[in-house]
C-alpha positions in Angstrom: 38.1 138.6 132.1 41.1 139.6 134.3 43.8 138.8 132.0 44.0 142.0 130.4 44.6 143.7 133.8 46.9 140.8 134.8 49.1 142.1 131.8 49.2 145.2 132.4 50.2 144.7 136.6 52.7 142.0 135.0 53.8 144.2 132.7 54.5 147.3 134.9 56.0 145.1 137.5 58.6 143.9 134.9 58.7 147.5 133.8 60.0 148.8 137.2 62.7 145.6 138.1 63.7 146.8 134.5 64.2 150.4 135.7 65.7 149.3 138.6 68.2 147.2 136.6 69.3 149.7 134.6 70.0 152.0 137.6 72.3 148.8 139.4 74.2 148.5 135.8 74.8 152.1 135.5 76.2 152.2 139.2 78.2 149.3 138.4 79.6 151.2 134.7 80.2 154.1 137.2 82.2 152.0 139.6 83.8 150.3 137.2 85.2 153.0 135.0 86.3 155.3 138.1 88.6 151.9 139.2 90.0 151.8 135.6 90.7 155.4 136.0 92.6 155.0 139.3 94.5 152.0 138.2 95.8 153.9 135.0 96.9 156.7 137.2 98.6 154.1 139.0 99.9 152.1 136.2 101.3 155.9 135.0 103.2 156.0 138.6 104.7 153.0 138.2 106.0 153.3 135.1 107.3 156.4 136.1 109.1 154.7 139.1 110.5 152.4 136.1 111.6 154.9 134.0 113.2 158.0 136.1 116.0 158.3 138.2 114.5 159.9 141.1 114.7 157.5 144.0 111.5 155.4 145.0 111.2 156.5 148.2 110.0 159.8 147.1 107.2 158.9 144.8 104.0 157.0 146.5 101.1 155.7 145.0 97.6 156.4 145.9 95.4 153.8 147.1 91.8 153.1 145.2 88.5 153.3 147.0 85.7 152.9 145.5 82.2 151.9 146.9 80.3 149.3 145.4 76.7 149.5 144.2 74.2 148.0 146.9 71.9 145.1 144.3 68.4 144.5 146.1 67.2 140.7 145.0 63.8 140.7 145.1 61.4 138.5 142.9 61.9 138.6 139.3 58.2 137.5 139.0 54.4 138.7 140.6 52.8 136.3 142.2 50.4 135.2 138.9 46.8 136.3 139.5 43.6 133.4 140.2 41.3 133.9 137.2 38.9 132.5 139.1 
C-alpha cells in the first residue's frame, strides 16, 4: 500500500510550487504597482508641463526602472510513483 504516501509526497510537492507561486505573484503585484506609481508621477509632470506656464525645458521627467521578478519553470508534476 504506497498510495497513501504517494499522496502525501504529491501533495507536499504541489504544496511547495504553490508556495513558490504565490511568492512569483506577489513579486509581480510588487513590480507592478511600483510601475503604476511611477507612471502617475509622470502622468502628474506632464500634465503639469500642459498646464503651467513655466517653459518645458526646465521641468524633466524621471525615467522608471524597475526589475522584474526572476519565474523558475520547473515541473508542475512528480514523477508518479510504481506501485509495484
Amino acid at each position: 500500500m504506497d498510495t497513501l504516501p504517494s499522496i502525501a509526497n504529491t501533495l507536499g510537492y504541489l504544496q511547495h510550487h504553490l508556495q513558490e507561486l504565490t511568492k512569483c505573484q506577489n513579486a509581480s503585484e510588487h513590480a507592478i504597482n511600483t510601475t503604476l506609481i511611477g507612471l502617475t508621477a509622470q502622468l502628474q509632470q506632464l500634465t503639469q508641463l500642459m498646464t503651467s506656464p513655466t517653459p518645458a525645458s526646465t521641468i524633466a521627467l524621471s525615467p522608471i526602472s524597475v526589475p522584474l521578478p526572476s519565474i523558475s519553470h520547473s515541473s508542475p508534476v512528480p514523477a508518479a510513483p510504481s506501485n509495484q
